[in-house]
C-alpha positions in Angstrom: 63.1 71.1 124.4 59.1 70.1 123.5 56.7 72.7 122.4 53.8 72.6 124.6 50.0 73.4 122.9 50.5 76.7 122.8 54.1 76.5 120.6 56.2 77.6 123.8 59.7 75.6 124.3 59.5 73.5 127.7 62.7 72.5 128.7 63.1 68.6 129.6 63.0 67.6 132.9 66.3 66.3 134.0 66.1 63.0 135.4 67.6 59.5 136.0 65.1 58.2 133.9 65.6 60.7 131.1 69.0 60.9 131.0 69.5 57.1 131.3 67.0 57.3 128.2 69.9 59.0 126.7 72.9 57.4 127.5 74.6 55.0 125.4 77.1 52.7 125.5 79.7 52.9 122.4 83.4 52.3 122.4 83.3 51.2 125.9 82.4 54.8 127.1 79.0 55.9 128.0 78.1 59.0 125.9 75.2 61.3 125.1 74.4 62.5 121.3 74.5 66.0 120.6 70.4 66.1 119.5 69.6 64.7 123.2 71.9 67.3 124.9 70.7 69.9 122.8 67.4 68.7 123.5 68.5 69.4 127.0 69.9 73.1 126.8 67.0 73.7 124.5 69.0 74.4 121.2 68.5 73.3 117.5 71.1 70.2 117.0 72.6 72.3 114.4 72.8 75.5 116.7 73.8 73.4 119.1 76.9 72.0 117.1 77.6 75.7 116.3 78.3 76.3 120.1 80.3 73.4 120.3 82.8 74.3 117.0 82.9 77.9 118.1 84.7 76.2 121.0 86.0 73.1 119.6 89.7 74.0 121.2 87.7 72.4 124.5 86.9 69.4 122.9 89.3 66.8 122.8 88.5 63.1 121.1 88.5 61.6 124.7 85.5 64.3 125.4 83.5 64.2 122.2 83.6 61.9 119.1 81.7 61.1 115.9 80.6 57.7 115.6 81.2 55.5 112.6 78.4 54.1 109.9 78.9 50.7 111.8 78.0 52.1 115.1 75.1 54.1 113.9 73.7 50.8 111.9 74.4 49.0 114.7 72.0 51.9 117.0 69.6 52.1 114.8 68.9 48.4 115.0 69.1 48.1 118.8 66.0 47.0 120.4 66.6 50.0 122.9 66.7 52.6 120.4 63.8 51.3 118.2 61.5 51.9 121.3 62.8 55.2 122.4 60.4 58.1 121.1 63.3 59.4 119.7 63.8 61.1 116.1 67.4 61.6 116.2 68.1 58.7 113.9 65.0 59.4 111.7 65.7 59.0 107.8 69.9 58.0 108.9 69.7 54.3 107.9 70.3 55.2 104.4 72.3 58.1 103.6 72.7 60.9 105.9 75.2 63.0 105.5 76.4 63.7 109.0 77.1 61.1 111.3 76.0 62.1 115.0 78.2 63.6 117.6 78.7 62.0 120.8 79.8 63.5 124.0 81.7 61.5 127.1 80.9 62.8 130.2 83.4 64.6 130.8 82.4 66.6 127.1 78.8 67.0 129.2 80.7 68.8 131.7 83.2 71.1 129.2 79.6 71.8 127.5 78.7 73.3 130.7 81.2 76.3 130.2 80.2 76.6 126.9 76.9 77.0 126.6 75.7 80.4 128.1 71.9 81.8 129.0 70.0 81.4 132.2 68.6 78.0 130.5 71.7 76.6 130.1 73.1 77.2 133.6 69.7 75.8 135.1 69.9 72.7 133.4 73.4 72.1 133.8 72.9 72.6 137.7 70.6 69.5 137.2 72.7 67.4 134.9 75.4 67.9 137.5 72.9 67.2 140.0 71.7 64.4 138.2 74.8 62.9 137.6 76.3 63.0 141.0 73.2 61.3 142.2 73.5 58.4 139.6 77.3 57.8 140.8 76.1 57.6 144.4 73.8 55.2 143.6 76.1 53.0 141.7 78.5 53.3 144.7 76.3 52.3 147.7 74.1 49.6 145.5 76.0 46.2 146.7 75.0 44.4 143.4 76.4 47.6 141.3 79.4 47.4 143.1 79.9 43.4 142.8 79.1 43.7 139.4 81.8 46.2 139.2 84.0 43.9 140.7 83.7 40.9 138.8 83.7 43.0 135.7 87.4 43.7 136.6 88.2 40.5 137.5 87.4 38.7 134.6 89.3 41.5 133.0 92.2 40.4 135.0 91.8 36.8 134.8 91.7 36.9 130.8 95.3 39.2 131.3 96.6 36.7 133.4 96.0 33.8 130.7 97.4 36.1 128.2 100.0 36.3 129.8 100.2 32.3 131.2 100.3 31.5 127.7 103.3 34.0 126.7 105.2 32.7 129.5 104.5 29.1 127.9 105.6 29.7 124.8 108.7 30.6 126.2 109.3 27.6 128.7 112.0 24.7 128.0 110.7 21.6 127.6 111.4 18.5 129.7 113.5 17.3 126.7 115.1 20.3 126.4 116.2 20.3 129.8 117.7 16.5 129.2 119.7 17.7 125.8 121.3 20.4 128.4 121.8 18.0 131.3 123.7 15.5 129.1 125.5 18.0 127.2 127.2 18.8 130.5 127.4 15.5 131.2 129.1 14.9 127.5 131.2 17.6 127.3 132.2 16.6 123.3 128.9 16.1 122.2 126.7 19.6 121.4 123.0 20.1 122.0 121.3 19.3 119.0 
């Protein structure tokens, strides 16, 4: 939320652009902080993280996690969060005492039976909303999709070397295979 002149809370406006202002990539997941998505629902971050622990049997570590001093460093040096308008990180290169929470997407959606309040519900309609229109997106944009694709089979290929090289290691040689031949063929004399 944004106080307008007057000192009255204006809910954000949920869109793509706002929310992919506040998505990150970290761990491989994409995630949201807590301060954006209390932001959202128009709660203090620490009011916010009240809701969550009063609830925390809802959260598991595949739905919310904190991230490490590495990761924040690593944030707070990106080029994409240095030109976000964003507080969040303020003051947290040196030493914070909290590291920030981060939510997967499926912790957006458990948030969404958490948090209570005709706010709440409204903007949670739109992240839903929001969300679903993103994924269609993704899903009818060609280049999304071949992107996609190649993603996972480069992923594939590098499994497939792995593996090509396990199976290597494990391969008689072409001199191994003569020692066997002619121990066959001299029955008194071993491999050696």
């Amino acid at each position: 939320m944004r106080e307008n002149k007057d000192n009255i809370l204006v809910p954000v406006e949920i869109t793509v652009e706002t929310l992919k202002a506040k998505i990150y990539l970290i761990r491989g997941q994409r995630v949201m902080f807590a301060a954006d998505l209390a932001e959202i629902y128009g709660y203090s971050t620490k009011t916010f993280n009240q809701q969550v622990r009063n609830n925390i049997e809802k959260f598991d570590e595949d739905f919310r996690f904190q991230i490490t001093r590495e990761e924040l460093d690593e944030l707070v040096r990106s080029k994409i969060l240095t030109s976000r308008e964003n507080t969040m990180f303020r003051g947290q290169s040196g030493g914070t005492r909290y590291l920030p929470w981060c939510f997967t997407e499926s912790g957006v959606y458990m948030l969404m039976t958490v948090l209570k309040g005709e706010l709440a519900v409204r903007q949670s309609k739109a992240l839903i909303r929001t969300f679903k229109s993103m994924k269609d997106y993704i899903e009818q944009d060609p280049l999304q999709k071949e992107s996609f694709n190649i993603t996972r089979l480069s992923l594939q290929v590098s499994e497939n070397t792995k593996d090509i090289s396990e199976i290597r290691k494990n391969l008689l040689t072409k001199d191994d295979l003569t020692k066997v031949i002619q121990s066959f063929s001299l029955p008194d004399k071993g491999i050696e």
